[in-house]
N, C-alpha and C positions, 0 to 999 in steps of 0.2 A: 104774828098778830097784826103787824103792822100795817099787811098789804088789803087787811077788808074782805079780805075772802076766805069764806070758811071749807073753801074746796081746795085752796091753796095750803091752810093750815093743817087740814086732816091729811095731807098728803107727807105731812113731815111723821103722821105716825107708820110703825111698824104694821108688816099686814093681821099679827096676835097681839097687838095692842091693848091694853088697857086702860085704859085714861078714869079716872075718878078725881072728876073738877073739885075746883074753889067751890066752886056758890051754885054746885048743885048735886044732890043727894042720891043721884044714880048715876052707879056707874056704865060706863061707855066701851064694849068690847067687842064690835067691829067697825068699819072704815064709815058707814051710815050713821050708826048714833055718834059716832066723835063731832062728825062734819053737823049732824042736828045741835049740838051742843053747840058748838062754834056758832053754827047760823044765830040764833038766839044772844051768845054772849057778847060778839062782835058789833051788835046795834048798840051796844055800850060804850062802843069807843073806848077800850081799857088800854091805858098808857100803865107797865110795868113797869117798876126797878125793884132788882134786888138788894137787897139791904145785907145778908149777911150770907155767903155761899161757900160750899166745900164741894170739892170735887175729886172725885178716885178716878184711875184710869186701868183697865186691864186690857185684856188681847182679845179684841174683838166686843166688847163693852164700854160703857164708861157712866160712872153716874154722875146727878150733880141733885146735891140736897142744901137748902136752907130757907132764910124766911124773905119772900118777896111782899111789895106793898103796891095794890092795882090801883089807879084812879080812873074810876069812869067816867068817861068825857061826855059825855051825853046828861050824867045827871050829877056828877061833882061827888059821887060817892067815894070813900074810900075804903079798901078792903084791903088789912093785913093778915097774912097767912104763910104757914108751912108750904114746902116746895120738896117735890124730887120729882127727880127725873133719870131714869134708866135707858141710854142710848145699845140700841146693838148695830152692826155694821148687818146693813141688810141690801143684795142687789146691788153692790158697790156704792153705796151710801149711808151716811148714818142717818140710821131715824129712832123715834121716840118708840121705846118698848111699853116706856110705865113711868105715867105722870097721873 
């Protein structure tokens, strides 16, 4: 999220990816609506930190679930919420399956 580019951050998902955002009520199930999501979310300037996280690790997976809190830079909002995220190793990298 950091780098402002919502072509950079869709790039970390999986090519079956799923994504069903924070703060918004459709979900996102290929590489165009994640990146439309992001275009959109990223004028928000969200600065995240996790507040409480667990993570499993298996072979060729990994997940990580808990509760992050975003502050949006652009309007001072703040947004606490549930978290996970399902890694698979794909293409010799890991990217996001399911966030």
């Amino acid at each position: 999220l950091a780098t402002g580019d919502s072509q950079i951050v869709a790039s970390r998902y999986a090519s079956d990816a799923v994504l069903l955002p924070t703060v918004s009520d459709t979900p996102r199930t290929d590489h165009d609506l994640i990146k439309d999501y992001f275009d959109s979310f990223l004028l928000k300037k969200p600065q995240g930190v996790i507040t409480d996280g667990n993570i499993r690790i298996g072979d060729g997976w990994a997940q990580d679930a808990g509760i992050y809190e975003f502050t949006m830079g652009a309007t001072g909002d703040v947004v606490k919420a549930r978290y996970s995220f399902v890694y698979v190793y794909e293409d010799g990298q890991w990217k996001i399956s399911h966030h």
